[in-house]
N, C-alpha and C positions, 0 to 999 in steps of 0.2 A: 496302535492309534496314537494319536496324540493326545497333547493338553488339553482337557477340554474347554478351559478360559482360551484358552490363546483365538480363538473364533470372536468372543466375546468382545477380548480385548482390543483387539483387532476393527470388529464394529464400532466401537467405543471411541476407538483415533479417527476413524473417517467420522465418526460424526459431529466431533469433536472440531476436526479441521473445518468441515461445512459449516457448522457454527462461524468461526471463525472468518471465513471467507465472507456469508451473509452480512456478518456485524458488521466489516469495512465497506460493503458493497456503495453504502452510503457517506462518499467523502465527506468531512467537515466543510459545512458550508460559510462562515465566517474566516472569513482569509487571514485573520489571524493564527487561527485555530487552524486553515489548513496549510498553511505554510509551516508552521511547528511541525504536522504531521508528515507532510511529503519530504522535509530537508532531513525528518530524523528516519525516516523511512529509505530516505537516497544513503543517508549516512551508516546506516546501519546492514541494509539488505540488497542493493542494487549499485550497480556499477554505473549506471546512469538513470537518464529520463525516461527515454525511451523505452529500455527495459523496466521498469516501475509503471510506467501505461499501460505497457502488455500484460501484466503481472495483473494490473489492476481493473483491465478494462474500461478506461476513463476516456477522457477525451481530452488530448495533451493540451489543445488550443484553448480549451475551456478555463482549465488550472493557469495554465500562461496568461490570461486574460485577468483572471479575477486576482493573481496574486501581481499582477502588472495597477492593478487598482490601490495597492498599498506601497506600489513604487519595488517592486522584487522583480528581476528577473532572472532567468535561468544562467548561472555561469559552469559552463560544460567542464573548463580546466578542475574547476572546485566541485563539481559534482552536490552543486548546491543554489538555492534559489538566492541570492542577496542584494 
C-alpha cells in the first residue's frame, strides 16, 4: 500500500488550487487596481495577453476597454499594458 496522507494531501492541493482559482474569478474592478494586477500577472506568468484571458476566462475587450479609460494600452513587444 501506500502513504496513507498522500490521498489526503493530494485532496488538500486540488482544493487548495480551486480556492485559488475562485478567489481571482473576480478581476479587480477599479482599473487601477486592475492594471497593477494583469501587468504583474503578464509579467510574471504568461507570455502574453491572450494567453492570460484563456488562463483566466475574461473578456480581453472588456480589460482593453476599461484600462484604455485610464489611458493604458496593450503593448505586445513589452508584454505589458502602458
Amino acid at each position: 500500500m501506500g502513504n496513507p496522507l498522500h490521498g489526503q494531501t493530494v485532496y488538500h492541493n486540488i482544493e487548495e488550487t480551486r480556492f485559488i482559482m475562485t478567489e481571482y474569478q473576480n478581476l479587480p474592478n477599479d482599473p487601477a487596481m486592475l492594471l497593477s494586477f494583469v501587468n504583474t500577472q503578464l509579467r510574471d506568468n504568461y507570455p502574453s495577453f491572450s494567453e492570460f484571458v484563456a488562463a483566466f476566462h475574461v473578456d480581453a475587450d472588456a480589460i482593453t476597454e476599461k484600462l484604455k479609460m485610464i489611458d493604458y494600452e496593450y503593448d505586445e513587444t513589452q508584454n505589458q499594458f502602458v
